[in-house]
C-alpha positions as CSV (number, residue, x, y, z in Angstrom):
1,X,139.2,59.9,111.3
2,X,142.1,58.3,113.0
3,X,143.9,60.2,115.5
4,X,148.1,60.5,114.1
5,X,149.8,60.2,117.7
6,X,147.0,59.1,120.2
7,X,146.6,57.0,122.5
8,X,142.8,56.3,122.6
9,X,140.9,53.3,119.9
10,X,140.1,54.6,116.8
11,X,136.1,55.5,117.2
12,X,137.2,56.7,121.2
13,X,133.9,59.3,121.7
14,X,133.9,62.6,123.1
15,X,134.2,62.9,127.0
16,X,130.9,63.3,128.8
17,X,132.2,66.5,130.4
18,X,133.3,68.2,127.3
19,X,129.8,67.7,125.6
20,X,128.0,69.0,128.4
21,X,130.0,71.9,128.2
22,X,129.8,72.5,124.3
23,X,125.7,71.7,124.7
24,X,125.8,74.6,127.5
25,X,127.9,77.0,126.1
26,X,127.3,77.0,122.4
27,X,124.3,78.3,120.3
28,X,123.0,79.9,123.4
29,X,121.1,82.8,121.0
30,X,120.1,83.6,117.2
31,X,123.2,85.3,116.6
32,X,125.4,83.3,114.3
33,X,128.2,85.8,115.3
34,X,127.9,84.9,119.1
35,X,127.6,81.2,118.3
36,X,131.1,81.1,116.0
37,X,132.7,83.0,119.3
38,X,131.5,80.5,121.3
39,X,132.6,77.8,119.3
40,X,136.1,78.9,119.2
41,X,136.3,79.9,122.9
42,X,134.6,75.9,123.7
43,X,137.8,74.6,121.1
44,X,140.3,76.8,123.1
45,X,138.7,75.3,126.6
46,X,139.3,72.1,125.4
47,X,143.0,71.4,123.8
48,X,143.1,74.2,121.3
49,X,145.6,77.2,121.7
50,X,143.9,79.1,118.9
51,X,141.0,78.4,116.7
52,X,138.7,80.8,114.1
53,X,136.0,80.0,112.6
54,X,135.2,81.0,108.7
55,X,131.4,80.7,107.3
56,X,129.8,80.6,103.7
57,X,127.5,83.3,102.6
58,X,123.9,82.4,103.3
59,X,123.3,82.5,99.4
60,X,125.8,79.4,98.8
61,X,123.3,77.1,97.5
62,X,123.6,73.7,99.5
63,X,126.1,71.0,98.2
64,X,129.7,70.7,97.6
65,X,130.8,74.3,97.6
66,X,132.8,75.7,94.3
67,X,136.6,75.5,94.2
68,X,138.2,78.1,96.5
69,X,134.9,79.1,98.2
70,X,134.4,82.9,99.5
71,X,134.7,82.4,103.4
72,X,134.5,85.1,105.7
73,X,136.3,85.1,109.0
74,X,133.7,85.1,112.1
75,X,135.4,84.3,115.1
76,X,138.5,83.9,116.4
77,X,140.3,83.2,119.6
78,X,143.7,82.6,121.0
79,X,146.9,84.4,119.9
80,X,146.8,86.4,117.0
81,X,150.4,85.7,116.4
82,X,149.8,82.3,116.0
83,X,146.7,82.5,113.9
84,X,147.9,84.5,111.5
85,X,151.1,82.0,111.1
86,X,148.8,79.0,110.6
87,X,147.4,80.8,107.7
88,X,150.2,82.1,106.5
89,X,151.6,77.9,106.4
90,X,148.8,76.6,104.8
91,X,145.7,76.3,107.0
92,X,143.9,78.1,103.7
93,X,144.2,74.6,101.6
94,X,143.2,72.3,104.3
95,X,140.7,74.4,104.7
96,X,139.0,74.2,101.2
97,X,140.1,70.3,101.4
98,X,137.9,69.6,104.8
99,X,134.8,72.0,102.6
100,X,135.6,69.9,99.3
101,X,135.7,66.4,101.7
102,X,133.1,67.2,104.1
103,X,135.2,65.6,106.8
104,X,137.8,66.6,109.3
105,X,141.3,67.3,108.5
106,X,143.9,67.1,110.4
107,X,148.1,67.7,109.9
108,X,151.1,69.0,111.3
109,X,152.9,71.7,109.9
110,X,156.8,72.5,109.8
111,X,158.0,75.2,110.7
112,X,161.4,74.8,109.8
113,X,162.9,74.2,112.9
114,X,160.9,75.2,115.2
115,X,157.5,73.8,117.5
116,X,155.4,71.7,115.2
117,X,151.9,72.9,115.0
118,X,148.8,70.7,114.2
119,X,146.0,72.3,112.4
120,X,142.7,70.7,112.2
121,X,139.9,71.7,110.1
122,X,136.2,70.6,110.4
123,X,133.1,71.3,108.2
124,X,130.3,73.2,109.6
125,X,127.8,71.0,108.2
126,X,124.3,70.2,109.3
127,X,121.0,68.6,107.8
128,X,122.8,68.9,104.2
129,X,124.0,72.2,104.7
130,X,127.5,73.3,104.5
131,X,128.3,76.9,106.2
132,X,131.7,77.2,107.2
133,X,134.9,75.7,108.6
134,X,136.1,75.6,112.1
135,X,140.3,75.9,111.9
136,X,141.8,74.8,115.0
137,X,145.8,74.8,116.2
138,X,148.0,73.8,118.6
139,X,151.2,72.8,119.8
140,X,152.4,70.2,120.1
141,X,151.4,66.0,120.1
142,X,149.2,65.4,117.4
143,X,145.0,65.6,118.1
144,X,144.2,62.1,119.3
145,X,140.6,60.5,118.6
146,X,138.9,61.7,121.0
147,X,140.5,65.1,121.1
148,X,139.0,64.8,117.2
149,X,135.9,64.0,118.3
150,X,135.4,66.9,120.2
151,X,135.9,69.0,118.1
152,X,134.1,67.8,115.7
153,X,130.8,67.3,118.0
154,X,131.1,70.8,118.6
155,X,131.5,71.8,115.4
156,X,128.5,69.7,114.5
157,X,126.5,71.3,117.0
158,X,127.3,74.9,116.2
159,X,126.3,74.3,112.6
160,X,122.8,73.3,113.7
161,X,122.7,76.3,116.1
162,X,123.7,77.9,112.6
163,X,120.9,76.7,110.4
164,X,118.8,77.8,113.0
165,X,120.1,81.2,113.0
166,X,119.5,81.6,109.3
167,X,116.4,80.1,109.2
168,X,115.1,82.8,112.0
169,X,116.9,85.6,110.3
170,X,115.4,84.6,107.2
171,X,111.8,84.4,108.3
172,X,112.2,87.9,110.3
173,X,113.0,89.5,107.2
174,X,110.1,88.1,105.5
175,X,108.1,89.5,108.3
176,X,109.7,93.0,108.2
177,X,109.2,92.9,104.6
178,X,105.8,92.1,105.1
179,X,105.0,94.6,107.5
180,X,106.9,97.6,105.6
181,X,104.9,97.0,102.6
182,X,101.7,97.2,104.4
183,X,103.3,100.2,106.5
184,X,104.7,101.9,103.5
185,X,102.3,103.6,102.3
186,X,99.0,104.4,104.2
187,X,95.5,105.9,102.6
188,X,96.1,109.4,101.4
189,X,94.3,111.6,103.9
190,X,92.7,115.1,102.6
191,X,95.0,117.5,101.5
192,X,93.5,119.6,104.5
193,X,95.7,117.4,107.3
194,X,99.1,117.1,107.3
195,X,100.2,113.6,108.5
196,X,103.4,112.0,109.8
197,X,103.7,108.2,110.6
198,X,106.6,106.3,112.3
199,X,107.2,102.5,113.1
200,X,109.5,100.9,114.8
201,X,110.3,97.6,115.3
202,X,110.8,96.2,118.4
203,X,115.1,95.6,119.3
204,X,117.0,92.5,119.6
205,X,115.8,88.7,118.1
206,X,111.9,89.9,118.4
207,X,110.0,89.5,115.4
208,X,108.2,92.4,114.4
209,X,103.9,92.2,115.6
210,X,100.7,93.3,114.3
211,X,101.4,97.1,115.1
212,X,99.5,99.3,112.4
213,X,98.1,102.4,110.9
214,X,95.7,103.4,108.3
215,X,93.8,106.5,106.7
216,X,90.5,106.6,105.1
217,X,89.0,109.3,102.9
218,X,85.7,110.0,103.3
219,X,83.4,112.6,101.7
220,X,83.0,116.3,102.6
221,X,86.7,116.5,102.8
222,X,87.2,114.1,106.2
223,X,89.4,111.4,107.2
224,X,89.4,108.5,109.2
225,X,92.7,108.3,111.3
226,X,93.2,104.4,112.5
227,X,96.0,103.1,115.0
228,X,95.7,99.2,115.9
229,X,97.3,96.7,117.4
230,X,97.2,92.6,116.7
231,X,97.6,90.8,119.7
232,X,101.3,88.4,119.8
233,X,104.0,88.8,117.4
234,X,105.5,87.0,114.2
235,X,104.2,86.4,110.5
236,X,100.8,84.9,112.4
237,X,100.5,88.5,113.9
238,X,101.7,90.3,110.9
239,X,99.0,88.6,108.5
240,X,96.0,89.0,111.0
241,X,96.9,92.8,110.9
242,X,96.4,93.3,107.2
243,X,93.1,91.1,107.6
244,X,92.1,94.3,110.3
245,X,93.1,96.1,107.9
246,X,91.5,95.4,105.0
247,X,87.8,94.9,106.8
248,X,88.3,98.3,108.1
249,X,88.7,99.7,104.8
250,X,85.8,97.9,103.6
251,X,84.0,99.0,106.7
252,X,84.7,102.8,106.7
253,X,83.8,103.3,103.1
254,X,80.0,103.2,104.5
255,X,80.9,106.7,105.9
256,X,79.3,105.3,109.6
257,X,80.8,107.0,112.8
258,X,83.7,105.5,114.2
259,X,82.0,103.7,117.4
260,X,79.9,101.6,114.4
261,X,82.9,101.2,112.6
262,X,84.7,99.4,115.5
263,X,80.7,97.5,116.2
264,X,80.6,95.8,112.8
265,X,84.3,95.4,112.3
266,X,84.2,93.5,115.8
267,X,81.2,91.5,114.6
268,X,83.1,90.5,111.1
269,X,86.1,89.3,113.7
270,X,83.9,87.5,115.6
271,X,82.6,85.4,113.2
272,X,85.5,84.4,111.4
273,X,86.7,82.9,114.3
274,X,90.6,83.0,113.3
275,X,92.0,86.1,113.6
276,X,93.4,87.3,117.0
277,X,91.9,89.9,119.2
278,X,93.0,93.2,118.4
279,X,92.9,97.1,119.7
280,X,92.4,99.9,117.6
281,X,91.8,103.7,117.8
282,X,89.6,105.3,115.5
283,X,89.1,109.2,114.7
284,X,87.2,110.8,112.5
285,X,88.3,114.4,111.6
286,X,86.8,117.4,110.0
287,X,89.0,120.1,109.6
288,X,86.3,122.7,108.0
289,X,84.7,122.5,111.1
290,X,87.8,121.8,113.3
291,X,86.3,118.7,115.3
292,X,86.6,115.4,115.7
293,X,85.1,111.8,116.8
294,X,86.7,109.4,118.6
295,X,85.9,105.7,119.3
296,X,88.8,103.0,121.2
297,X,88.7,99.4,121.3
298,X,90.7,98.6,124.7
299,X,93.3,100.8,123.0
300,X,95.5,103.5,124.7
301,X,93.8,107.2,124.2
302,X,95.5,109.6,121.9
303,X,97.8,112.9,123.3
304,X,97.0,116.4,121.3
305,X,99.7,119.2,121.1
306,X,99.3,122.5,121.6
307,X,101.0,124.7,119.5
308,X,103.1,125.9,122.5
309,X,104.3,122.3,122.8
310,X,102.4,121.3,125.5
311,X,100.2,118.5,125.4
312,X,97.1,116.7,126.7
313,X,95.8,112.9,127.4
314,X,92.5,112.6,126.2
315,X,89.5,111.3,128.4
316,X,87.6,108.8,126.0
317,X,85.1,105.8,126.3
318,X,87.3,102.7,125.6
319,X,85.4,99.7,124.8
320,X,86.4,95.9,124.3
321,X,89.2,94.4,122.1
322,X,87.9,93.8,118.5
323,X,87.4,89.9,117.6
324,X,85.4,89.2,121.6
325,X,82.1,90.0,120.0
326,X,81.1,92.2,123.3
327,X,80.5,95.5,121.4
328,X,79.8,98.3,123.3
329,X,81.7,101.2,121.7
330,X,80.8,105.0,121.6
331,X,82.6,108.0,119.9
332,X,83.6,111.4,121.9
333,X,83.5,114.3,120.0
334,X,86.7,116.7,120.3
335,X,87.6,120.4,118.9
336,X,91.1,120.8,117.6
337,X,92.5,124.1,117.1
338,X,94.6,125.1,113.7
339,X,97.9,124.3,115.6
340,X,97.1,121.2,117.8
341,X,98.5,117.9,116.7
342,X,97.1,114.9,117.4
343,X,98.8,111.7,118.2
344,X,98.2,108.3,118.5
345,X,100.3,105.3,118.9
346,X,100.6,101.8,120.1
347,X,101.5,100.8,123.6
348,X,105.4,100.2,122.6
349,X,105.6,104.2,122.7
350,X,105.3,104.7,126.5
351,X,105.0,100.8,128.3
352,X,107.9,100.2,130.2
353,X,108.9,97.1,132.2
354,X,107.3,96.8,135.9
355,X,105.8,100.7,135.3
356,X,102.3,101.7,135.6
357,X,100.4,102.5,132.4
358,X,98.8,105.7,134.0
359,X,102.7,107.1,134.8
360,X,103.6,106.0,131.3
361,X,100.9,107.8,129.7
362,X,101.4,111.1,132.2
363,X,105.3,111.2,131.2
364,X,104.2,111.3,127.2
365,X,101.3,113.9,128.1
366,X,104.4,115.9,130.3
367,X,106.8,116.0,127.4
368,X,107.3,119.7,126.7
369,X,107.8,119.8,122.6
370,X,109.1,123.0,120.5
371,X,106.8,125.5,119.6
372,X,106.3,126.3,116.2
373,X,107.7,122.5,115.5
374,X,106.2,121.2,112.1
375,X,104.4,117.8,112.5
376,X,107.4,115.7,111.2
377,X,109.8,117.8,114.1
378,X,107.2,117.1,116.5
379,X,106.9,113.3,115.7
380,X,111.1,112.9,115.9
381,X,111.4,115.0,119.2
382,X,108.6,112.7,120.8
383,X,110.2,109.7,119.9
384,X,113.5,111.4,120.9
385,X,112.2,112.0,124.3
386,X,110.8,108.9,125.0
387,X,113.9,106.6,123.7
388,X,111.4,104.7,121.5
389,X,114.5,103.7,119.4
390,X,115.2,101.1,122.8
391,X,111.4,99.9,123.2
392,X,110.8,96.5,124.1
393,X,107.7,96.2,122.0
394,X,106.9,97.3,118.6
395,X,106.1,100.9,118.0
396,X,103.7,102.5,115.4
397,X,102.5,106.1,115.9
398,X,100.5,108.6,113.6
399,X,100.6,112.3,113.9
400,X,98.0,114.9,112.7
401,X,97.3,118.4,112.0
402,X,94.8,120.1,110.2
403,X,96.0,122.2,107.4
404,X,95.3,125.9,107.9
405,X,93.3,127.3,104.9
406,X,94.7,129.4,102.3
407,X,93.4,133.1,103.0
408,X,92.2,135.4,100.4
């Protein structure tokens, strides 16, 4: 558009300077929250003595938006004073105009005597898609071209930054989504074992991975306890974990120990060729006879609780990630007493940045737990400990106890 009192051609283009800056300091994360903010803050650095930015809901469908669309304020900066007169004077119309025209508006407004103020409003609008309007004010001479055309580069820029905002938010949920569904609701074990499972998604703009867990029935009243985790993370990572998961369930249905459970669901990985390498814990428990096997692929060796709340690393056989086609695997047997709780878990529980694994593991085997603390109390205060809400990494854990037999 043409500037009302500049000095510069019509068509004058931004300064080299100010696009540097808006390309350096705008979109610099997945957060469309933080990348409004730093829109507003780049239109206050540059001319602006207030400006707030308003966005769509993500359902709007794209193309011109309906009369009087339902804008939410994001961001703001400069004077609240001065924002809220600018509304109050009729930024709202200008602002549904510039949405209905798709195109910068600009005007001065009257205030009956007093400093004129000029408002211009720009569409946030990128690749077809229309998700807000930047409103920004100042005293003053009118915005000149290029002043105009700042704003609306950066504007223009922000709204890309948006799209791909949504776009990421969108596919994380359809990973989460994914993932609960498949985490939801593990195999039943026997009524015999009481069982508690947690996940936790890893913090911050991290898609969720291929953490997992499982439980398979088997006969004379046993259950296969599984904890795995795909290598990587995203919807890739996510879909490769329930592929593990549905070859081990085909798998342990043969009834075979776990160490030939991990040997032929290795092979199957092997020679499909697509999936990504995996770990995975296996145990097989029997709680008539109060024992256990246990077979690990590369995976990190369960804890067991006393019932005095103390607890134990296991020493286990570990063999090769599933999906190399190495083999190599052998079960361990263990005895569990009526009170002991087993735990396993992926890495996320107890990996911390620039630590040792061995001091990780000690720490979680050091934890002194209540006792008398029912599996799901034991599960929370472990987690509690260990701030696993804050993990950088994905965390899935499983918790098991055999179920004392009714006397009499």
């Amino acid at each position: 558009m043409s500037g009302r009192g500049g000095e510069e051609p019509p068509g004058a283009r931004a300064p080299l300077d100010a696009v540097e800056d808006a390309i350096e300091s705008i979109g610099t994360g997945l957060d469309e929250r933080t990348t409004c903010e730093e829109l507003a803050a780049f239109v206050c650095r540059h001319g602006c003595d207030a400006a707030a930015v308003d966005l769509l809901p993500e359902d709007i469908p794209a193309g011109p938006p309906a009369p009087g669309p339902p804008l939410s304020r994001i961001a703001a900066a400069g004077p609240g004073e001065l924002l809220r007169s600018w509304s109050a004077q009729g930024a709202r119309p200008l602002t549904v105009r510039a949405l209905d025209e798709g195109r910068p508006i600009a005007a001065t407004l009257d205030l009956s005597g007093r400093v004129a103020r000029q408002i211009i409003t720009v569409p946030l609008s990128a690749h077809g898609r229309l998700y807000g309007v930047l409103v920004a004010v100042r005293h003053g001479p009118a915005f000149t071209d290029r002043e105009t055309s700042t704003v609306h580069r950066a504007a223009r820029l922000a709204a890309v930054h948006l799209g791909h905002a949504r776009r990421h938010n969108a596919l994380r949920g359809t990973v989460l989504d994914l993932q609960r569904a498949l985490l939801a609701e593990p195999g039943r074990p026997h009524p015999n074992l009481t069982l508690a499972t947690r996940y936790l998604p890893a913090g911050g703009g991290t898609l969720v991975g291929g953490d997992w867990f499982e439980t398979v029935r088997l006969h004379f009243g046993r259950t296969l306890l599984v904890v795995g985790d795909v290598m990587g993370h995203g919807l890739d990572a996510a879909v490769d974990m329930n592929a593990y998961r549905s070859m081990l369930r085909y798998v342990a249905s043969t009834d075979l120990p776990p160490h030939r459970v991990l040997r032929r669901l290795d092979a199957a990985v092997s020679d499909d060729g697509t999936r990504r390498p995996a770990t995975c814990l296996l145990v097989q428990v029997d709680p008539a006879r109060g024992t256990a096997l246990l077979a690990g692929a590369s995976h990190l060796p369960p804890v067991v609780f006393a019932g005095d709340g103390t607890g134990e690393l296991l020493d286990m056989p570990v063999g090769p990630p599933l999906g190399t086609g190495v083999g190599g695997y052998t079960s361990t047997a263990l005895t569990l007493a009526p009170d002991d709780t087993l735990v396993m878990f992926t890495d996320g529980l107890v990996e911390r940045r620039g630590e040792d694994i061995d001091v990780s593991l000690a720490r979680l085997a050091g934890l002194r737990l209540p006792p008398g603390a029912s599996v799901d109390e034991l599960l929370d205060g472990l987690l509690v400990r260990l701030d696993a809400h804050r993990a950088e990494d994905d965390v899935a854990v499983l918790a098991a106890r055999i179920r004392p037999r009714p006397e009499g």
